[in-house]
Each structure stands twice: as C-alpha cells, then as structure tokens.
Residue frames as qw, qx, qy, qz and C-alpha x, y, z in Angstrom:
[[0.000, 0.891, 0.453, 0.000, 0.00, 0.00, 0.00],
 [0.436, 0.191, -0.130, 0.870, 1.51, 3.32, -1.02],
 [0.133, -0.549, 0.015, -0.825, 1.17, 6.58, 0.57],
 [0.471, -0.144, -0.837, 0.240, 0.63, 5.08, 3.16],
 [0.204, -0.210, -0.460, 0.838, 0.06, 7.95, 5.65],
 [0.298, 0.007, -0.110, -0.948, -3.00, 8.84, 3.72],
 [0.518, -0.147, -0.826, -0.167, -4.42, 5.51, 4.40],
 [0.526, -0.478, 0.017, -0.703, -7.17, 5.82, 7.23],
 [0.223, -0.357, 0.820, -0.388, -7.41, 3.48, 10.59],
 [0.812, 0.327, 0.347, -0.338, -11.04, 2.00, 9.78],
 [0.816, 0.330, -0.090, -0.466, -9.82, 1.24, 6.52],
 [0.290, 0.368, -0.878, 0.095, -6.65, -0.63, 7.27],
 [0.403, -0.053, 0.847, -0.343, -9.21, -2.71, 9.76],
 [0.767, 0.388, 0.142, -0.490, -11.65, -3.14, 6.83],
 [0.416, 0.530, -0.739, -0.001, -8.65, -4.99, 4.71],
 [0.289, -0.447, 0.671, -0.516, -8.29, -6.35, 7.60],
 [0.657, 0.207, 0.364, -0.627, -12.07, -7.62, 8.18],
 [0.828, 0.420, 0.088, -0.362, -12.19, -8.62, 4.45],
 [0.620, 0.434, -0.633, -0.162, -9.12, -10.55, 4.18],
 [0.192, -0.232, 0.881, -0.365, -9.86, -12.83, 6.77],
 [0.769, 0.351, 0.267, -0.462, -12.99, -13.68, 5.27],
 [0.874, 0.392, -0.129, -0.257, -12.28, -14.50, 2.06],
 [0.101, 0.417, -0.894, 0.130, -8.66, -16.21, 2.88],
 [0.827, -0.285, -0.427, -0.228, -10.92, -18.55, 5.65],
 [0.582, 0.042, -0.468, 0.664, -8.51, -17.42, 8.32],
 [0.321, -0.819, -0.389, -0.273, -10.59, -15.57, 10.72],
 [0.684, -0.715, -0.011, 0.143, -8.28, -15.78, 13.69],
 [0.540, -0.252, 0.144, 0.790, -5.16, -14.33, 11.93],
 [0.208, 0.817, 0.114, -0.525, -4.70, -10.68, 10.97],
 [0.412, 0.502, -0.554, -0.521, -4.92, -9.87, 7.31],
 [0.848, 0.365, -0.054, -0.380, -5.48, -13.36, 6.64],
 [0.736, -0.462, 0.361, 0.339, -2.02, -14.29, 7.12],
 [0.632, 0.639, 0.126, 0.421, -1.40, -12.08, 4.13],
 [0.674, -0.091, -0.071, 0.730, 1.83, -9.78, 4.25],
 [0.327, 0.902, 0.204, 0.191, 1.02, -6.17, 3.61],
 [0.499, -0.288, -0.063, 0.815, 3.86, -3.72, 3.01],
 [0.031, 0.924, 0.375, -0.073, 3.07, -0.57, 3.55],
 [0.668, 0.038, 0.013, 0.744, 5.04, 2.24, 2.22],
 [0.095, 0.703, 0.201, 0.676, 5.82, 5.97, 2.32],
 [0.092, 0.374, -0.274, 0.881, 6.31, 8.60, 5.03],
 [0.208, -0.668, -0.701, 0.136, 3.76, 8.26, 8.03],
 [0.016, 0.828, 0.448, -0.337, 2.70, 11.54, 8.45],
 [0.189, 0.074, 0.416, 0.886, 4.01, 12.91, 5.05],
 [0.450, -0.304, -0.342, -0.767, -0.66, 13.41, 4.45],
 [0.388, -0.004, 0.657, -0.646, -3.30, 13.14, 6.89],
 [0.012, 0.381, 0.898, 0.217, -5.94, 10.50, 5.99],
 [0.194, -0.365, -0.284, -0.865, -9.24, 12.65, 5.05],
 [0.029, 0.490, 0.809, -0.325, -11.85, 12.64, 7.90],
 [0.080, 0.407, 0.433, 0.800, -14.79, 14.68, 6.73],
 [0.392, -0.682, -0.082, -0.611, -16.67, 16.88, 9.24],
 [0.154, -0.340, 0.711, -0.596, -16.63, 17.00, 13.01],
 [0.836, -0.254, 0.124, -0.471, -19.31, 14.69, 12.78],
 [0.941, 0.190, -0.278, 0.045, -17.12, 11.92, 11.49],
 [0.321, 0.466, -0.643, 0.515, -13.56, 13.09, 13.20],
 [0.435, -0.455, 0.489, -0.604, -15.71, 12.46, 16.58],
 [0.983, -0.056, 0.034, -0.174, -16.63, 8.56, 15.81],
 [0.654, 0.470, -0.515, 0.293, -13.17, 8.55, 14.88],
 [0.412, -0.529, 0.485, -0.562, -12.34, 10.01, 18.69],
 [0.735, -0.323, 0.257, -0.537, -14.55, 7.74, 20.11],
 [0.943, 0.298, -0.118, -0.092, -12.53, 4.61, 18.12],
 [0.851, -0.029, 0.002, 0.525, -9.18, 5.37, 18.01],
 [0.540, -0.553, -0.130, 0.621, -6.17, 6.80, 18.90],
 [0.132, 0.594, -0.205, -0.767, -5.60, 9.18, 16.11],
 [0.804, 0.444, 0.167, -0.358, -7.24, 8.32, 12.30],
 [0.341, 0.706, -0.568, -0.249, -3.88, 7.60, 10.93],
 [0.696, 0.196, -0.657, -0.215, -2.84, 3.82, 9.70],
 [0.433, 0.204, -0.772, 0.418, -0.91, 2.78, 12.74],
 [0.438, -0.116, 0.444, -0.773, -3.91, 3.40, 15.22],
 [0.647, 0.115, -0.547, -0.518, -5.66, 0.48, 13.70],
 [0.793, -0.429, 0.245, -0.357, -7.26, -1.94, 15.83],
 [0.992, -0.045, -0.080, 0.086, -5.67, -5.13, 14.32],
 [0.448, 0.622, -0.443, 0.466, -2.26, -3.55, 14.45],
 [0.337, -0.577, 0.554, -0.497, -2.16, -4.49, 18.33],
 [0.974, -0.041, 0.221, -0.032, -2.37, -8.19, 17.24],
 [0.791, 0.451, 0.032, 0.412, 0.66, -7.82, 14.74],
 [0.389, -0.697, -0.060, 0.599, 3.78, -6.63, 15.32],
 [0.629, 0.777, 0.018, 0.026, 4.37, -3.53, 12.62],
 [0.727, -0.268, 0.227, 0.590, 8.01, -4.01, 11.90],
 [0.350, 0.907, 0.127, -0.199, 9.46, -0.79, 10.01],
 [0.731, -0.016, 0.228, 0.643, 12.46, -0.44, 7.69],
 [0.065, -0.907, 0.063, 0.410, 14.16, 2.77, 6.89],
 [0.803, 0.526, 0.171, 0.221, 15.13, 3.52, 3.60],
 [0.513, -0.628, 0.214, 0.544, 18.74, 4.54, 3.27],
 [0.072, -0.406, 0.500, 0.762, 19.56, 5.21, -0.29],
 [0.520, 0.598, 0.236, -0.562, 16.78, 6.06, -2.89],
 [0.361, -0.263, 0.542, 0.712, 17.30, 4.92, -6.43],
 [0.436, 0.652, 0.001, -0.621, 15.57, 6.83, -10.07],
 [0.791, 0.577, 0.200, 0.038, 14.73, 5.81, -13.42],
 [0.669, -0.466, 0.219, 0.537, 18.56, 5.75, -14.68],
 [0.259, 0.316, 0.399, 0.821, 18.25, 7.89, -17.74],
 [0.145, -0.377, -0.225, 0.887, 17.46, 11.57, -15.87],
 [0.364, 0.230, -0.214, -0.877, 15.47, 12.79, -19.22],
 [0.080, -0.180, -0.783, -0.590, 13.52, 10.13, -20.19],
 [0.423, 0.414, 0.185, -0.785, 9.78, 10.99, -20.61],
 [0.536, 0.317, 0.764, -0.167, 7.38, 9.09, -22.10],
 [0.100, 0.178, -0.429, -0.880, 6.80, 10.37, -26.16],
 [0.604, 0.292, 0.107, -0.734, 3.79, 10.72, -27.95],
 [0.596, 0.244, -0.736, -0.211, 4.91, 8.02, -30.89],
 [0.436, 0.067, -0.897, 0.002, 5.51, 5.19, -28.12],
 [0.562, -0.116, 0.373, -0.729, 2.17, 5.98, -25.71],
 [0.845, 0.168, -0.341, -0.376, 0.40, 3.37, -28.28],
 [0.662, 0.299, -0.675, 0.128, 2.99, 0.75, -28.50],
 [0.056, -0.204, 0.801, -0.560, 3.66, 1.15, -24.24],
 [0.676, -0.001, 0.265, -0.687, -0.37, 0.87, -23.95],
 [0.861, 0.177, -0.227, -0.421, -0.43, -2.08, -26.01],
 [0.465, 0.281, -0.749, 0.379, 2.40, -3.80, -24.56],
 [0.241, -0.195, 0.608, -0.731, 0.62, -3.54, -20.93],
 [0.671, 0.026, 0.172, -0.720, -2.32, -4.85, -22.42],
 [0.697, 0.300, -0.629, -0.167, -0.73, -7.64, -24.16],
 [0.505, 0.171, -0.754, 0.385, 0.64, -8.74, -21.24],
 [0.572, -0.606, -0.551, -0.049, -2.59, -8.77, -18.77],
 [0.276, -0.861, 0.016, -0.426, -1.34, -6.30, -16.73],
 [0.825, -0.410, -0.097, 0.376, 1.05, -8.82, -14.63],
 [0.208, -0.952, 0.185, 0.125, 3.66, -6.98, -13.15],
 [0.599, -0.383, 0.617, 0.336, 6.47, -9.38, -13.60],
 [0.659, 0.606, 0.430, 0.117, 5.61, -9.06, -17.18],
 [0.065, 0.993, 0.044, 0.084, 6.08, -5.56, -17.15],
 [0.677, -0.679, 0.213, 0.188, 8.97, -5.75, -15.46],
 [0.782, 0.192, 0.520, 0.285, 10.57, -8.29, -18.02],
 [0.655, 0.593, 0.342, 0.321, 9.66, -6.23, -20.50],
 [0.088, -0.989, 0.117, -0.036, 11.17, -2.69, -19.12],
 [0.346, -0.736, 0.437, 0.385, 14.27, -4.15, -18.83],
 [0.767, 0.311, 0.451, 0.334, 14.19, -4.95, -22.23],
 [0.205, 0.960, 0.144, -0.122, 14.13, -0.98, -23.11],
 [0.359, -0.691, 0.387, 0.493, 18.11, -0.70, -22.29],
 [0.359, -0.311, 0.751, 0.459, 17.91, -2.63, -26.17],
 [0.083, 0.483, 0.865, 0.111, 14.61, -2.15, -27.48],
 [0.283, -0.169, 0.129, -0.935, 12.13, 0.46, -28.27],
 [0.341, 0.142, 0.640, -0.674, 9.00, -0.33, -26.99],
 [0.800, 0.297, -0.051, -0.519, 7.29, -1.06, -30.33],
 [0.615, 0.308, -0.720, -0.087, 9.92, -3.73, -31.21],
 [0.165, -0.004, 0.899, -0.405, 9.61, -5.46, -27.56],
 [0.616, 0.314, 0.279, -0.667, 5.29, -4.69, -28.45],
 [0.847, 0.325, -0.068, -0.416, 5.61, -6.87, -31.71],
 [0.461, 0.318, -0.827, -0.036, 7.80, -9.46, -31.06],
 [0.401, -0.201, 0.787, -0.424, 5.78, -10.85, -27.72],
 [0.950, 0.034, -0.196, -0.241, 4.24, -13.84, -29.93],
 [0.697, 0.166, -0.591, 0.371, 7.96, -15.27, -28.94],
 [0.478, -0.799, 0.000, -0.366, 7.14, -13.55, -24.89],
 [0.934, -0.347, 0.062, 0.056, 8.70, -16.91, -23.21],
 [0.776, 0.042, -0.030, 0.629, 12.32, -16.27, -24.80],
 [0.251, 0.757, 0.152, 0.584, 11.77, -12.68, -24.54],
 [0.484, -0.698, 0.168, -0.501, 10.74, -11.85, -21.34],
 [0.878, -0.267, -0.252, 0.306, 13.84, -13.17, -18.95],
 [0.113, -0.988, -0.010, -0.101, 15.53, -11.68, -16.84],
 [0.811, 0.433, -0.322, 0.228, 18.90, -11.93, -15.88],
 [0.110, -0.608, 0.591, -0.518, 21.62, -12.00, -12.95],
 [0.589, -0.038, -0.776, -0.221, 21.28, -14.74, -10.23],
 [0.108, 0.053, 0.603, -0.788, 20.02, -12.95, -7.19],
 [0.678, 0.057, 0.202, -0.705, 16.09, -13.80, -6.21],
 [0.642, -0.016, 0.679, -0.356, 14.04, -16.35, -6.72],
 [0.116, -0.157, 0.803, 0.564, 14.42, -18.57, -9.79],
 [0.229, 0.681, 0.689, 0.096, 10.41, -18.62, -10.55],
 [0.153, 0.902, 0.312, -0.257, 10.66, -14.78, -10.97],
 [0.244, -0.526, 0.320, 0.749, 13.53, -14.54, -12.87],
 [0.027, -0.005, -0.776, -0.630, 11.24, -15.51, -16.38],
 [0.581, 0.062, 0.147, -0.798, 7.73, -15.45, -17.05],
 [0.705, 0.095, -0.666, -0.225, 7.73, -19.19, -18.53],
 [0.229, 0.190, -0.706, 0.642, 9.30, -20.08, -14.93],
 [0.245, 0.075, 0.436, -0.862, 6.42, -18.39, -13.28],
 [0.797, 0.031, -0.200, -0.569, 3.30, -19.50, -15.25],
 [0.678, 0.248, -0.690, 0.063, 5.22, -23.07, -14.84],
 [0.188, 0.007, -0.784, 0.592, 5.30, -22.98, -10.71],
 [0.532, -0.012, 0.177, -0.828, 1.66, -21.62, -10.84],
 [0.747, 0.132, -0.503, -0.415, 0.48, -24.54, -12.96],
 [0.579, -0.103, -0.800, 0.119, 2.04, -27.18, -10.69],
 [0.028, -0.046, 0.688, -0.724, 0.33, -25.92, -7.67],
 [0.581, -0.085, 0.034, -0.809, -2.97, -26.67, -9.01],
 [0.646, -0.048, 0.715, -0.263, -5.09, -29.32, -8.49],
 [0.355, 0.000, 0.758, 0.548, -5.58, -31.71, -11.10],
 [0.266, 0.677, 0.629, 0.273, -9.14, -30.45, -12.27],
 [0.034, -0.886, 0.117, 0.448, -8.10, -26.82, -11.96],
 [0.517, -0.192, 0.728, 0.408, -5.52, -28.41, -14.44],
 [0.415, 0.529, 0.709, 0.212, -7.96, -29.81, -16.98],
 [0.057, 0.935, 0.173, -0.305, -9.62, -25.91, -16.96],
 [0.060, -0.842, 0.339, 0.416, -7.03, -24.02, -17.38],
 [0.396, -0.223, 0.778, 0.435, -5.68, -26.35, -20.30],
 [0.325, 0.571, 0.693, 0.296, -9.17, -26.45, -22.17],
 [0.083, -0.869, -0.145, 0.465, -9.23, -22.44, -21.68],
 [0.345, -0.528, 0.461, 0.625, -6.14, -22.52, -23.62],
 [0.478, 0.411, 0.755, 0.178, -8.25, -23.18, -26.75],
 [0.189, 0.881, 0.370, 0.226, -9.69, -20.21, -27.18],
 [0.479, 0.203, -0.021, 0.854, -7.02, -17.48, -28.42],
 [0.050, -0.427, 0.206, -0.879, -8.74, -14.45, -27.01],
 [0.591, -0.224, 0.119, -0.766, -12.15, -13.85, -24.65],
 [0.313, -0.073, -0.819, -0.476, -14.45, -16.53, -24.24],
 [0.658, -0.445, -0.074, -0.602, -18.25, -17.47, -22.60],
 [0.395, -0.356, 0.755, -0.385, -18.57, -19.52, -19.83],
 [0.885, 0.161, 0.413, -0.141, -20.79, -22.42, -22.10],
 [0.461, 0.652, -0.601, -0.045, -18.05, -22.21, -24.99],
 [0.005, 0.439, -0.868, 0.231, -15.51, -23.80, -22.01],
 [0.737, -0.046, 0.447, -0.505, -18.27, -25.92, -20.28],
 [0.935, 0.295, 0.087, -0.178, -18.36, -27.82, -23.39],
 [0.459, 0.541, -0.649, 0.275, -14.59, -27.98, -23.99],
 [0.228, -0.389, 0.763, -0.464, -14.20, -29.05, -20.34],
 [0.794, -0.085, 0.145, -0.584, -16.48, -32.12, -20.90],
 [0.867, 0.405, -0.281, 0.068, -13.76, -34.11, -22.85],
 [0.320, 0.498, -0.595, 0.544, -11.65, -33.54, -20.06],
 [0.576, -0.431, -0.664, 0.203, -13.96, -35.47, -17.35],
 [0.043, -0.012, -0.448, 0.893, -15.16, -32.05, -15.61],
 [0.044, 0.535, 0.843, -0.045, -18.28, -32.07, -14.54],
 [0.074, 0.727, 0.345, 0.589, -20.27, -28.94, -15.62],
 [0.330, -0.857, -0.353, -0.181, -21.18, -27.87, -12.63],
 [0.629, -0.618, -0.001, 0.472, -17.95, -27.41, -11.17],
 [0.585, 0.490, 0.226, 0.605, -16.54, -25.47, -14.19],
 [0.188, -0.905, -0.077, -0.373, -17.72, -21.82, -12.50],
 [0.700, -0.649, 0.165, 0.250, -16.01, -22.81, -9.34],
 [0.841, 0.034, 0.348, 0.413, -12.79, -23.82, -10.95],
 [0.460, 0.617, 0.224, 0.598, -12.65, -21.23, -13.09],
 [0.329, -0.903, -0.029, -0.275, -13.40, -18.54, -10.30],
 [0.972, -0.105, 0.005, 0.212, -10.44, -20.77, -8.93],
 [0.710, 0.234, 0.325, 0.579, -7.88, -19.97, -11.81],
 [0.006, 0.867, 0.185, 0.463, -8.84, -15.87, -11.64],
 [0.620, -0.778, 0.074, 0.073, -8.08, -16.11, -7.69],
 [0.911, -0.117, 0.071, 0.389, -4.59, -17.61, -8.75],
 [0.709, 0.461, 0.357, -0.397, -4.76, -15.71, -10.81],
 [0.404, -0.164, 0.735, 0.520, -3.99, -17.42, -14.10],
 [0.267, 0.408, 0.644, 0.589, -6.92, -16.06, -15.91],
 [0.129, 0.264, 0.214, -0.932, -8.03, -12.54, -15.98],
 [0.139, 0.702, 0.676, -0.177, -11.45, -11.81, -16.31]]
C-alpha cells in the first residue's frame, strides 16, 4: 500500500475484516497475508470529513492515521528505513507521444502482470517499446531476466506460469488447459463444453474457473 500515511485506521481494519474472510482465516490478521506498507507516516493526513465523522473517529481510536488500527495491536508492525533512494537511470527520459500506443499495447498484451512488465522494461536498455510490443508472440524467450540474485520462478515469465500450474489441483488443471483453446475472450458455455472431454463435470466449471482468476492465471 503506497502513501501510506493517507491511508485511514477504519480502513486498514476493513482490509483487515475482508481478508480474513475470504482467505478462511478468521483468527489471523490480514489473513495471514503480508502487507507492506510504504511511504512517510505523516508525510498526508488520511481525510476525515466533518466533526461529525472526526468524533466517531475520537470515540474509536487513537488518532485516524494507519498505525492506530485496531488489528495492528495483534501484529507486530516491523518498520524499515530507507537509506539510499534509487531513479529511473536515464534523468530525461519521458514518455513520447509516438511510443504511448505501442507502451499501452504492450501492458495490455501482457494482462497487466507486473512481472511481465517488469521483463519487459528491462528490455528498453535494447529495445524500443514497439519492437519489444511486436515481437511478444515469442514472450517466453523474450521476457527473462537476468543475474542470479532472487528467486528462480521470478527470474522468467515461462518459470512463473510453470510454478503456478504445478500448484494446481488436477481439475483446476484440466480448466485451465481447455481455456487454452480459445485465443482471445471466451463465454462460460463455450468452455463448459470444452471441459467435458476432459472429465469435468459442468457444474464445477464456475467454481474452478473462479479458482484460476483467484490464482490468478486467468483474468477476467
């Protein structure tokens, strides 16, 4: 979460609230998801609107800002101090009119995943952005990265779809394999009927699929 300091107490407990629901982990905070919060605590005040609302705040907590949050007195918040800052390593660049298109369509090609993105930015140091944009039918030899610090699923994007895939189950499997049929979009009775030759039972397609989104391995 950036900006962190503009990030209200209620709503870091509503995160809170609603990833412990839908995880199924009631009795751990967040869900026993990580959050890292960044940015300056009291660089912005979090908005309270009128004195009606700054008094329920009162009447809640200690002051409206992140770290007053109720669940934060189950968790400890551990904080790290940034010591050296680092910028985009060419000082002038600036986005041009000519390669808006080509960057938009490169973002979209690649579903929005970050590690995509990533991949593909550090292709720029050799690339313009339309020649990385029309060579990603070959993505898997494209998009790698390179050095041998981190984790070896995130240094490629083949890697990474490849460590997602083996953590599913086998009919999450099937799915996501008959999905793979259909080069763009598709309806939800299209797959149904692909997914019949693959011993899934209709009804459980929706699930499954809703599944493969969570993961996620298919965007919606």
């Amino acid at each position: 979460i950036d900006e962190v300091s503009m990030v209200r107490a209620d709503l870091l407990d509503a995160i809170d609230d609603s990833l412990r629901l839908n995880t199924g982990r009631a009795g751990v905070p967040f869900g026993g998801k990580t959050l890292v919060l960044v940015g300056d605590m009291h660089q912005l005040p979090p908005v309270i609107a009128g004195p009606e609302e700054k008094r329920l705040f009162e009447e809640s907590y200690e002051s409206p800002y992140f770290f007053s949050a109720n669940t934060l007195r189950e968790l400890p918040l551990v904080t790290v101090t940034l010591t050296r800052s680092f910028r985009q390593a060419d000082a002038h660049f600036a986005l041009a009119a000519e390669t808006t298109a080509a960057v938009a369509r490169l973002v979209r090609r690649l579903d929005g995943m970050p590690l995509a993105i990533e991949l593909a930015a550090a292709r720029t140091r050799s690339m313009t952005p339309e020649d990385i944009a029309s060579r990603l039918g070959e993505r898997f030899r494209l998009l790698k990265g390179s050095g041998s610090a981190g984790d070896e699923r995130h240094k490629t994007l083949l890697s990474t779809i490849e460590w997602s895939y083996d953590l599913l189950t086998d009919n999450e499997r099937n799915v996501f394999i008959c999905a793979g049929v259909f080069a763009e979009s598709f309806a939800l009775d299209p797959v149904e009927t692909v997914c019949r030759g693959a011993c899934v039972n209709r009804s459980e397609v929706i699930s499954l699929l809703t599944s493969l989104v969570d993961k996620p391995l298919i965007g919606v």
